[in-house]
C-alpha positions as a LaTeX table, in Angstrom:
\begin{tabular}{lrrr}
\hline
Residue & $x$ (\AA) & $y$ (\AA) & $z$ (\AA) \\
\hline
Unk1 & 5.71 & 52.86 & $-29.29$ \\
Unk2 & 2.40 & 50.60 & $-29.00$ \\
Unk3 & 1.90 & 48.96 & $-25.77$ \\
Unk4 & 0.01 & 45.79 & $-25.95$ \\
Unk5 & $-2.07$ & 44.90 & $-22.43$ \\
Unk6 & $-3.39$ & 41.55 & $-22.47$ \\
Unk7 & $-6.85$ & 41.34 & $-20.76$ \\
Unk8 & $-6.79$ & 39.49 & $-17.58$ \\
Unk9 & $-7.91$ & 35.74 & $-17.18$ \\
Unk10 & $-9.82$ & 35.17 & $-13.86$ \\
Unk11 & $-10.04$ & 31.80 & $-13.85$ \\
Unk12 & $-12.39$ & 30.16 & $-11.44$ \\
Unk13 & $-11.58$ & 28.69 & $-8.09$ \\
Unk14 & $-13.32$ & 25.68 & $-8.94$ \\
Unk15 & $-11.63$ & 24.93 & $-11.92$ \\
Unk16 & $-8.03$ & 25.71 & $-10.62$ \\
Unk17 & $-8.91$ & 22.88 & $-7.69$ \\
Unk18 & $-9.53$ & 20.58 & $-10.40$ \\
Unk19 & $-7.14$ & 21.04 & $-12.71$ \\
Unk20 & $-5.18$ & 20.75 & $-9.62$ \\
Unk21 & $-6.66$ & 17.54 & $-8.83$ \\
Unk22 & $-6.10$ & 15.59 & $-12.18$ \\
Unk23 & $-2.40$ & 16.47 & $-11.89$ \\
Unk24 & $-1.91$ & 15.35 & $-8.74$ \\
Unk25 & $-3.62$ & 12.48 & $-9.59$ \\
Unk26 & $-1.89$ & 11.64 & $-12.56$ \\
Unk27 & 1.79 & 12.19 & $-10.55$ \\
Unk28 & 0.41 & 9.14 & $-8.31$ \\
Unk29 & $-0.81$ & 6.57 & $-10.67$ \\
Unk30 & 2.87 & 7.40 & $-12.11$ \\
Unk31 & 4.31 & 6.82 & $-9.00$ \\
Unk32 & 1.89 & 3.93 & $-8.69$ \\
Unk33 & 3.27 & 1.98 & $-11.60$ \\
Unk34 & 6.87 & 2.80 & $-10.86$ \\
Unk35 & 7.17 & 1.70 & $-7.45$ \\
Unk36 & 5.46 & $-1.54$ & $-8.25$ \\
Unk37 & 7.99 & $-2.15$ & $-11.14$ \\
Unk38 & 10.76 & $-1.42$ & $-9.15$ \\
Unk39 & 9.28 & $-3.39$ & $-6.31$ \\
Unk40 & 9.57 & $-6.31$ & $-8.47$ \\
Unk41 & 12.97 & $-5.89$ & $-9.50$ \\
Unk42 & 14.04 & $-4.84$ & $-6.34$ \\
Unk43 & 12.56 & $-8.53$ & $-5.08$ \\
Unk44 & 14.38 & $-10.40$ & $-7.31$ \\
Unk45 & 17.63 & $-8.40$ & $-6.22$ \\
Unk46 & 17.33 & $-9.46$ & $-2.56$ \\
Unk47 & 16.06 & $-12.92$ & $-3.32$ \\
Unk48 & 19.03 & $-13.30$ & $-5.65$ \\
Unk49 & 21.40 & $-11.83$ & $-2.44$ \\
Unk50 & 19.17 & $-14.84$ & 0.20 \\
Unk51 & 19.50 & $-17.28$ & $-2.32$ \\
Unk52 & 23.37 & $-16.44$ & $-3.39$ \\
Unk53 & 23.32 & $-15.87$ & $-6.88$ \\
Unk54 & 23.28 & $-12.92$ & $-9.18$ \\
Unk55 & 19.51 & $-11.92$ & $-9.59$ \\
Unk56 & 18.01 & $-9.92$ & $-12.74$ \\
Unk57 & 21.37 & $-8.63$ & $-14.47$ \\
Unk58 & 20.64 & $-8.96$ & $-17.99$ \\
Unk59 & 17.66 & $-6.37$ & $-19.22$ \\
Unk60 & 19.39 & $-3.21$ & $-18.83$ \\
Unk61 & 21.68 & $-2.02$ & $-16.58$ \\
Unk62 & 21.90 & $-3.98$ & $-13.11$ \\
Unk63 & 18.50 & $-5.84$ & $-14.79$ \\
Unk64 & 16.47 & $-2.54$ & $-13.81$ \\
Unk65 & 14.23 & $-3.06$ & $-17.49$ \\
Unk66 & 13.53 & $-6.58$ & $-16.41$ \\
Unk67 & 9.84 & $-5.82$ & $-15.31$ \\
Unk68 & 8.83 & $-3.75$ & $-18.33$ \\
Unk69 & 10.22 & $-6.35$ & $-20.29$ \\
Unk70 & 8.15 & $-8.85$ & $-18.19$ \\
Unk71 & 5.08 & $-6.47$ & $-18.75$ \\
Unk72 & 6.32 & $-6.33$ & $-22.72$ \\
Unk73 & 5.98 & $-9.90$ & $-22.94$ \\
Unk74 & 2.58 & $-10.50$ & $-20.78$ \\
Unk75 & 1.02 & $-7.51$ & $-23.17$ \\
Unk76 & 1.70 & $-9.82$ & $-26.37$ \\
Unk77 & 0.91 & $-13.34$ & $-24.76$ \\
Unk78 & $-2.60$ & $-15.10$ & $-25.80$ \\
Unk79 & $-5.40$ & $-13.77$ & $-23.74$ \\
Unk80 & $-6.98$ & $-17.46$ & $-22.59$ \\
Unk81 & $-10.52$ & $-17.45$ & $-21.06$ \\
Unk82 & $-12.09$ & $-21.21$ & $-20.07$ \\
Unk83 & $-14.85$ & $-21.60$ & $-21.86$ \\
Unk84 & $-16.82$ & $-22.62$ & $-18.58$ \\
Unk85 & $-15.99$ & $-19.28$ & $-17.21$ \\
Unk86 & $-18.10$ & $-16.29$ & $-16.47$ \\
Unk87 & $-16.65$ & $-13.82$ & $-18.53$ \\
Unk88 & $-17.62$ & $-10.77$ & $-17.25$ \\
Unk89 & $-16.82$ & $-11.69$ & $-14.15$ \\
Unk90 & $-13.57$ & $-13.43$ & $-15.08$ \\
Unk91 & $-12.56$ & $-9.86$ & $-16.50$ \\
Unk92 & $-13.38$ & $-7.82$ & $-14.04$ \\
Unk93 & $-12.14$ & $-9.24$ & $-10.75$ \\
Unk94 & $-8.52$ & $-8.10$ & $-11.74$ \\
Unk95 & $-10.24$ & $-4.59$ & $-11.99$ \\
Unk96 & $-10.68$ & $-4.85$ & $-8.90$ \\
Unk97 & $-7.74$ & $-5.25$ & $-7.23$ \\
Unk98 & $-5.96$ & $-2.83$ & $-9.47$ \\
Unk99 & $-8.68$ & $-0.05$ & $-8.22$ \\
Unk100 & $-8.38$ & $-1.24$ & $-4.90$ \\
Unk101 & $-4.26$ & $-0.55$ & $-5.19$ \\
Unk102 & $-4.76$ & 2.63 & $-6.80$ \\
Unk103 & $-6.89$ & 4.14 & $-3.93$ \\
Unk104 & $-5.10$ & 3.55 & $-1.29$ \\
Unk105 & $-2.84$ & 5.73 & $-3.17$ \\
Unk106 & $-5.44$ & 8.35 & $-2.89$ \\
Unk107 & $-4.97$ & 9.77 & 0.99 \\
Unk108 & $-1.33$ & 9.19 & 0.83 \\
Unk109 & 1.04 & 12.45 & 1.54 \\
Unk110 & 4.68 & 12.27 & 0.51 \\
Unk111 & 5.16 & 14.88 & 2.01 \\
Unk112 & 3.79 & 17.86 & 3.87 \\
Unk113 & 2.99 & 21.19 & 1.47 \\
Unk114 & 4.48 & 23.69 & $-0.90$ \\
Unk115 & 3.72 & 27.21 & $-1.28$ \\
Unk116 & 3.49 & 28.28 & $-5.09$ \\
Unk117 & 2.50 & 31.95 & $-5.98$ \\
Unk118 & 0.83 & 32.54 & $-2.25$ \\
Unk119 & $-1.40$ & 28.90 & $-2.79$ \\
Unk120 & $-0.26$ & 25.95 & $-0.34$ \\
Unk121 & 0.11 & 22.67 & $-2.48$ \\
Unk122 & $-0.22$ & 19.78 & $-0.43$ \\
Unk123 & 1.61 & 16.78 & $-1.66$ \\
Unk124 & $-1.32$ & 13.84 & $-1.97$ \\
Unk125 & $-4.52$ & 13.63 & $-3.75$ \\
Unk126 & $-6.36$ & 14.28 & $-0.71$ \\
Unk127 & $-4.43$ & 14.14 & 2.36 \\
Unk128 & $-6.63$ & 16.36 & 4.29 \\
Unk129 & $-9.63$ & 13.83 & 4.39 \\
Unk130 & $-10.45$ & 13.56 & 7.79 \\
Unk131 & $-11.81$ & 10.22 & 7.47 \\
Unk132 & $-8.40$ & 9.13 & 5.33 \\
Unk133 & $-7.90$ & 6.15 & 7.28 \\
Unk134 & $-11.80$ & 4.64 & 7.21 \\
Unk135 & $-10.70$ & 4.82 & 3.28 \\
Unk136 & $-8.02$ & 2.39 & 4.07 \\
Unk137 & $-9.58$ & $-0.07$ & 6.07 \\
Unk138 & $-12.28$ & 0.14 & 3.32 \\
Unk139 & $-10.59$ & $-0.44$ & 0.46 \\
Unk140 & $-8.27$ & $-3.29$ & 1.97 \\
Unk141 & $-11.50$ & $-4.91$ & 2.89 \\
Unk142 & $-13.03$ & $-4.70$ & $-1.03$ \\
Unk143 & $-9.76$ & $-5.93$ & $-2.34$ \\
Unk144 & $-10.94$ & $-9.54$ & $-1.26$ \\
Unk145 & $-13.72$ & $-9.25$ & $-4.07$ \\
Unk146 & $-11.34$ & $-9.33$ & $-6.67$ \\
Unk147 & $-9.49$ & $-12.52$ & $-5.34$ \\
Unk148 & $-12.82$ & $-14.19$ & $-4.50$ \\
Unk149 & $-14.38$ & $-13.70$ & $-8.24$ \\
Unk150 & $-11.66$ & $-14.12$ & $-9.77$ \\
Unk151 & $-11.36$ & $-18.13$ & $-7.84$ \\
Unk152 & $-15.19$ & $-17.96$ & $-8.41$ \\
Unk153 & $-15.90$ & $-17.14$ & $-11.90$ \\
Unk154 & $-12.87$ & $-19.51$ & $-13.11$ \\
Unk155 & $-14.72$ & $-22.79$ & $-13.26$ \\
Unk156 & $-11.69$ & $-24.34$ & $-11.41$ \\
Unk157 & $-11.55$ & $-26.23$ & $-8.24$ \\
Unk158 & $-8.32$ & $-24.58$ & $-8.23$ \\
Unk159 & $-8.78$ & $-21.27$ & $-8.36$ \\
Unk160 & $-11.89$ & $-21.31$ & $-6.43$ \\
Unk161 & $-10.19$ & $-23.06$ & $-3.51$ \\
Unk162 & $-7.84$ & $-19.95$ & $-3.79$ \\
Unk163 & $-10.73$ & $-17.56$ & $-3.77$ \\
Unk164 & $-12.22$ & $-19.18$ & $-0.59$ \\
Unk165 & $-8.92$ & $-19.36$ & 1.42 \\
Unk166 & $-7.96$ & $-15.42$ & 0.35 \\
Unk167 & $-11.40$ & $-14.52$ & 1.53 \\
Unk168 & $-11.56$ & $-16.34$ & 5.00 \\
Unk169 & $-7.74$ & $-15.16$ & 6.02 \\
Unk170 & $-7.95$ & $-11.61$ & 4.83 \\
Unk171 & $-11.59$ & $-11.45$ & 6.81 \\
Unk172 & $-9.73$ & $-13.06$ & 9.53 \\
Unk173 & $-6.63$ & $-10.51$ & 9.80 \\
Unk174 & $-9.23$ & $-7.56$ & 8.84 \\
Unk175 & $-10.31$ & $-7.44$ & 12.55 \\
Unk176 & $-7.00$ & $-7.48$ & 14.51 \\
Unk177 & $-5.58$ & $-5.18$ & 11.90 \\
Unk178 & $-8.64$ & $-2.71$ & 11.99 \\
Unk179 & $-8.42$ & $-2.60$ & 16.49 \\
Unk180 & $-4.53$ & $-1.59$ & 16.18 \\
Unk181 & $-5.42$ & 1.03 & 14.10 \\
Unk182 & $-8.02$ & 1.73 & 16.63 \\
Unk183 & $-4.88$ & 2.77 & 18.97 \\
Unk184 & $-3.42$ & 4.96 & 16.89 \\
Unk185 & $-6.92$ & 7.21 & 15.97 \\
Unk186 & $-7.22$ & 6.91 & 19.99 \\
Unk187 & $-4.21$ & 8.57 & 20.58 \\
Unk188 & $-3.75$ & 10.91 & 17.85 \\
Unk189 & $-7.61$ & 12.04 & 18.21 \\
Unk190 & $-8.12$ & 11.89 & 14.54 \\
Unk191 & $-8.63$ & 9.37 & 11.31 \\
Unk192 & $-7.17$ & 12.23 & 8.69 \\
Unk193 & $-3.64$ & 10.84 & 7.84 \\
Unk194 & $-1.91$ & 14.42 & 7.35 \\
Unk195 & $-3.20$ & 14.51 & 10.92 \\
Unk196 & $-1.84$ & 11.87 & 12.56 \\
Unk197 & 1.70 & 12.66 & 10.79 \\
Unk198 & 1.32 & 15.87 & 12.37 \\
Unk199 & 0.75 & 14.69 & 15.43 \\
Unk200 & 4.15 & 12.85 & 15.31 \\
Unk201 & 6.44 & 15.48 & 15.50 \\
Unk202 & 10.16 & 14.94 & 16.72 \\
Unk203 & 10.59 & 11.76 & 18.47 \\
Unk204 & 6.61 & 11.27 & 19.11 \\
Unk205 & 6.22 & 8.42 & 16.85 \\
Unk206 & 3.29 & 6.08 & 17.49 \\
Unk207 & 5.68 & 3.00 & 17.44 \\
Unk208 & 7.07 & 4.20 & 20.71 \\
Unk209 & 3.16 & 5.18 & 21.98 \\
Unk210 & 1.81 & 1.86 & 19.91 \\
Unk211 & 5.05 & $-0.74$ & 19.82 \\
Unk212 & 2.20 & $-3.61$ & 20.20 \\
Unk213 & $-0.42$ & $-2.21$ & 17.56 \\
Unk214 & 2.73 & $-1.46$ & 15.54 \\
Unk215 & 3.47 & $-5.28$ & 15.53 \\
Unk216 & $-0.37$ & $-6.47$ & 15.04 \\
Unk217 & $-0.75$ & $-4.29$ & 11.91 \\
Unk218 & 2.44 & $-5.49$ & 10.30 \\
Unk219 & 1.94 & $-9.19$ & 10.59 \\
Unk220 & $-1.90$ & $-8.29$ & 9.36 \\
Unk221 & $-0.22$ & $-6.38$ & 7.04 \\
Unk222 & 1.63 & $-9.29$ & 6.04 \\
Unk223 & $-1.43$ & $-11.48$ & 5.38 \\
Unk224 & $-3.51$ & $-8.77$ & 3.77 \\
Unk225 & $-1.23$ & $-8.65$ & 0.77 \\
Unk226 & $-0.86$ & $-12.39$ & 0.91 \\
Unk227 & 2.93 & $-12.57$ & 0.86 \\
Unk228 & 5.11 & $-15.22$ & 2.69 \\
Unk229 & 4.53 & $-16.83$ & 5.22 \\
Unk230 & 0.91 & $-15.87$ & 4.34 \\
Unk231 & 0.33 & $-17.19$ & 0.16 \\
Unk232 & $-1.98$ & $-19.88$ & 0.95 \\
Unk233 & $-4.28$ & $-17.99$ & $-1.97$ \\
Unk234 & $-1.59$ & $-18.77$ & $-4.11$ \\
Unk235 & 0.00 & $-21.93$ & $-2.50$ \\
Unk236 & 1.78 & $-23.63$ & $-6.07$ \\
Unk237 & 2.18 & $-26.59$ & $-4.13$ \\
Unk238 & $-1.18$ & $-27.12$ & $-3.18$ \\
Unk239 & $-3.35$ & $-25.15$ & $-5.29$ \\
Unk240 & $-1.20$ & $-25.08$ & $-8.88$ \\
Unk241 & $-1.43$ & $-20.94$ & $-8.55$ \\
Unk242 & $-4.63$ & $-20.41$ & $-6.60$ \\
Unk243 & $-6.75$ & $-17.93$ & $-7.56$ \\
Unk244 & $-5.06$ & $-16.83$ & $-10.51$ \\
Unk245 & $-4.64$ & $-20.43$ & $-12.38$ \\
Unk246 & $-6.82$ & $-19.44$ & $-14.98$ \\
Unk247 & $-6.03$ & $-15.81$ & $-16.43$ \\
Unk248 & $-3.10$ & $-15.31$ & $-18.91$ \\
Unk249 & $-1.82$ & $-12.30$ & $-20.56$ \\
Unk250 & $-2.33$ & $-8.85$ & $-19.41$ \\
Unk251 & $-5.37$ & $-10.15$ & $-16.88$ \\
Unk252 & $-2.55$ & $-12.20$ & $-15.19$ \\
Unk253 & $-0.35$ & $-9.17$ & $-15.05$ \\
Unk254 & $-3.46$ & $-6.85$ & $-13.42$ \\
Unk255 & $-3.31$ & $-9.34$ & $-10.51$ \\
Unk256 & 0.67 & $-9.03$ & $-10.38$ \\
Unk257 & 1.06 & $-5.39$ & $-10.26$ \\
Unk258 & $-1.90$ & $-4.82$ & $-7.66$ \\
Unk259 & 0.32 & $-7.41$ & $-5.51$ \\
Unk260 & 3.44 & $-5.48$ & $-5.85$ \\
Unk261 & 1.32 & $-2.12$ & $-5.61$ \\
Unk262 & $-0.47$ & $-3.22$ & $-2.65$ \\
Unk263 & 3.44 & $-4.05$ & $-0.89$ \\
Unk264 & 4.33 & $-0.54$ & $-1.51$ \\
Unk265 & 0.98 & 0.95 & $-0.30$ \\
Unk266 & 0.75 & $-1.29$ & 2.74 \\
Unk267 & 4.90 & $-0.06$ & 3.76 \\
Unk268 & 3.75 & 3.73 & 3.15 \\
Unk269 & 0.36 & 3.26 & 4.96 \\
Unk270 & 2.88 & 1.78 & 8.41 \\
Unk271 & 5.26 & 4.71 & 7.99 \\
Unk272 & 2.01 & 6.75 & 7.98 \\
Unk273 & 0.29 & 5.31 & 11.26 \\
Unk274 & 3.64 & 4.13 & 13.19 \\
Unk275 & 6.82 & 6.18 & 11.83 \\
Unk276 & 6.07 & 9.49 & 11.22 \\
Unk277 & 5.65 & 9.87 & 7.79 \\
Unk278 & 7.89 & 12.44 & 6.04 \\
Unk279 & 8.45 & 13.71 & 9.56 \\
Unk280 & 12.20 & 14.22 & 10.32 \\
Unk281 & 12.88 & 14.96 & 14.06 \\
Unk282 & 14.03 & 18.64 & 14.46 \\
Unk283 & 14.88 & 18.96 & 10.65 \\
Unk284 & 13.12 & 22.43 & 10.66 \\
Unk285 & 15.28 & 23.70 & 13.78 \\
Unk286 & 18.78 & 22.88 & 12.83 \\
Unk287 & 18.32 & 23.79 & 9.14 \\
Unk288 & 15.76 & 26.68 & 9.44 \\
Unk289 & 13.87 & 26.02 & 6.50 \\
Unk290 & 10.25 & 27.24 & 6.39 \\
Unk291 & 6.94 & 25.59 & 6.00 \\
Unk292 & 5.85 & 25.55 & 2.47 \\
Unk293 & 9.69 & 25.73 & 0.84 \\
Unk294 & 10.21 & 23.39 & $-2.10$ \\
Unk295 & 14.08 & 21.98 & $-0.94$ \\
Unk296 & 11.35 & 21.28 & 2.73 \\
Unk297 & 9.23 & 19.59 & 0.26 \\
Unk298 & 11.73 & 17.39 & $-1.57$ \\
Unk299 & 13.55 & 16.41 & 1.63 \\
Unk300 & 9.84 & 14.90 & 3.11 \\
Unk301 & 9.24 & 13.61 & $-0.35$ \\
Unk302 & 12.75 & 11.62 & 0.14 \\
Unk303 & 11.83 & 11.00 & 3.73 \\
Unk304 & 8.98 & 9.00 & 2.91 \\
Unk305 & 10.38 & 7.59 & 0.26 \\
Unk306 & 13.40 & 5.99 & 2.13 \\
Unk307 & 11.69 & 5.11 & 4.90 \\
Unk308 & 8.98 & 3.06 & 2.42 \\
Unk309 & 12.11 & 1.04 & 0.61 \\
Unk310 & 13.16 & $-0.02$ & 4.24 \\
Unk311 & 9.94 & $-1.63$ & 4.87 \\
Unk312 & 9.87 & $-3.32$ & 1.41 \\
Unk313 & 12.85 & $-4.74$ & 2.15 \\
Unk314 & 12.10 & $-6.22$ & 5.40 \\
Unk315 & 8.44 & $-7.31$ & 3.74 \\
Unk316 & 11.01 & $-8.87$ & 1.08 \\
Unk317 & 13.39 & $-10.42$ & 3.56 \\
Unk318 & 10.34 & $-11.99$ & 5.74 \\
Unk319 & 9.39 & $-13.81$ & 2.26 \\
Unk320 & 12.57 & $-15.52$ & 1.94 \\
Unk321 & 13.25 & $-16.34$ & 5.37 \\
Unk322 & 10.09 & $-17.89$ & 6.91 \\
Unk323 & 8.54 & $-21.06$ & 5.21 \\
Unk324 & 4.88 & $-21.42$ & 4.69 \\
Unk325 & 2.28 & $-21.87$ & 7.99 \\
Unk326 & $-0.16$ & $-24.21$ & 8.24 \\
Unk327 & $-3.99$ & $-23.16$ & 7.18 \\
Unk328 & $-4.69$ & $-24.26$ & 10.96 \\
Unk329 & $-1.56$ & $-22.29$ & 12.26 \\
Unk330 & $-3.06$ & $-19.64$ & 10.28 \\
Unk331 & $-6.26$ & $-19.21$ & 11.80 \\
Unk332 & $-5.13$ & $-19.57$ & 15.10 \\
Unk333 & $-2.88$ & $-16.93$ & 14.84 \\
Unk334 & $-5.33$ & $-14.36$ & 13.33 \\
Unk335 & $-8.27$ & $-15.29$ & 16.04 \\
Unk336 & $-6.59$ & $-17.03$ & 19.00 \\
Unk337 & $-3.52$ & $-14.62$ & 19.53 \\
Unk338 & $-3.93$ & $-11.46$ & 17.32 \\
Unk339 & $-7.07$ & $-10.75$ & 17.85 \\
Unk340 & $-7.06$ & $-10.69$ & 21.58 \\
Unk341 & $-3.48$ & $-8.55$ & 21.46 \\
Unk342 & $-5.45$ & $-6.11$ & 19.83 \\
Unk343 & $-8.43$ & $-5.89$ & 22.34 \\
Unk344 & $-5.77$ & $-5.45$ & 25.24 \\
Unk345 & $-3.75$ & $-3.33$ & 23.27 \\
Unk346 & $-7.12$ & $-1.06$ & 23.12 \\
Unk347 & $-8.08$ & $-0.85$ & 26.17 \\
Unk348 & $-4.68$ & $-0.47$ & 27.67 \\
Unk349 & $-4.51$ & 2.73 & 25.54 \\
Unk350 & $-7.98$ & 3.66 & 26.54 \\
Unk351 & $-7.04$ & 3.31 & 30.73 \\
Unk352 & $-3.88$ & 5.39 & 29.89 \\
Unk353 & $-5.04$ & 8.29 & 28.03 \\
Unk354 & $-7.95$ & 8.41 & 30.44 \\
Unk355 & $-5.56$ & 8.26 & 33.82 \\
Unk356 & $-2.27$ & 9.65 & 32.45 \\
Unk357 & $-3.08$ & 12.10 & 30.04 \\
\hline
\end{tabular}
């Protein structure tokens, strides 16, 4: 009998990491596209339920195919450019906020880790980056390039009037929404979001430590992603579509799914900082399941999953309950009330970590 021995492959460290990487990577921008498609159908469900009719019902079954047929039909539309455009510019400021969408994306954990032939996988791209939510707060502040060019580079009083009111109220709600998450790095003692999820163990959620910088971040939340009662970019009654007016075709549908990308990301980002993540309280001591277990791994990944469709909804429900502000009510709000909340909100935190803790 021959025996056959096949030579060992020692495959580099390095290249194992990477590999490991562009997988993990290519699971999200999967998960990317998915949960803004079924963002938008699941939108149209609860307006549909607000508004009492039926809703998408006909593409598919319960009208779940209606956004890839939406997608179908923006891929084959005309691609229009104005011929007093800047068309460079014109094409890349919906590259923009698609990138901007996607990273977020990139320090997100679903869940916590899984152990697979003695090597700990840990469910994000990188979750361990210490400075994970600095990445945040830095890519929410580039995505106002995008809308800005995009009104800019146009040629349309329009769109540029769009451009200039997306710019001023996302600079506006940048502050507030950058001091609550102040409170949050101040009490869990670091910016890495696998940290801070950590840190919220059993009941110690930073909503119950944070209720008031839990509040601030979702209404700057809220204007950040310019949805209702915050659209003034896109105000059709004043504006015809805002920044957007002037791109068609697959350009128009770049700035659609970073919208409905960047209300998923913003509802995982507050179950990151305020609700625990894929934390469940005491899951590990009434079921006994280890660290590192795959079924440990697929409840967190449901977790954070569920807990992400609950704040859709009530980012949905806000949209078709509240009308439109005022640009003045706007402002005020951002500089005259938020603002200020979060100051006292930080130094209240500050005076009782330093006294009580």
């Amino acid at each position: 009998m021959i025996e056959i021995v096949l030579p060992s492959i020692n495959i580099p460290e390095s290249v194992i990491v990477l590999f490991e990487a562009l997988i993990k990577a290519l699971i999200f921008v999967i998960y990317l596209l998915t949960s803004a498609a079924l963002t938008v159908w699941f939108e149209r469900r609860v307006a549909g339920i607000a508004q009492d009719r039926l809703g998408p019902n006909r593409t598919g079954p319960f009208g779940l195919l209606q956004p890839f047929s939406d997608v179908f039909k923006l891929f084959f539309k005309e691609d229009f450019v104005p011929a007093n455009a800047d068309r460079f510019t014109h094409a890349l400021a919906p590259c923009i906020c698609v990138f901007v969408a996607t990273m977020l994306y990139t320090v997100v954990p679903l869940g916590h880790y899984v152990t697979l032939n003695g090597r700990d996988i840990y469910l994000g791209v990188a979750p361990n980056l210490n400075i994970g939510i600095l990445v945040v707060l830095a890519m929410t502040s580039f995505g106002v390039y995008g809308f800005m060019l995009a009104g800019w580079s146009s040629g349309n009083k329009y769109s540029l009037l769009g451009g200039l009111r997306s710019s001023a109220q996302m600079i506006s709600y940048e502050l507030a929404m950058g001091m609550s998450v102040v409170g949050v790095v101040m009490v869990t003692g670091s910016m890495g979001t696998n940290d801070i999820i950590l840190h919220q163990s059993d009941w110690h959620w930073n909503v119950i430590l944070q209720p008031l910088g839990f509040l601030i971040y979702f209404i700057t939340a809220l204007a950040e992603i310019n949805h209702t009662p915050f659209d003034f970019p896109e105000a059709e009654q004043e504006l015809v579509a805002g920044y957007n007016t002037e791109y068609s075709s697959m350009r128009f549908g770049m700035f659609y799914l970073s919208e409905y990308a960047n209300v998923a990301a913003s509802s995982v980002i507050i179950v990151i900082l305020f609700f625990g993540g894929w934390q469940i309280p005491y899951l590990q001591e009434f079921t006994g399941l280890e660290d590192g277990s795959v079924l440990l791994a697929l409840i967190q990944i449901g977790t954070t999953i569920l807990k992400v469709i609950f704040f859709i909804f009530l980012i949905i429900w806000i949209r078709w309950t509240l009308p439109r502000f005022r640009y003045d009510q706007l402002m005020h709000l951002g500089w005259y009330v938020l603002l200020p909340l979060s100051l006292i909100n930080l130094v209240v935190t500050a005076c009782v970590i330093y006294f009580l803790l």
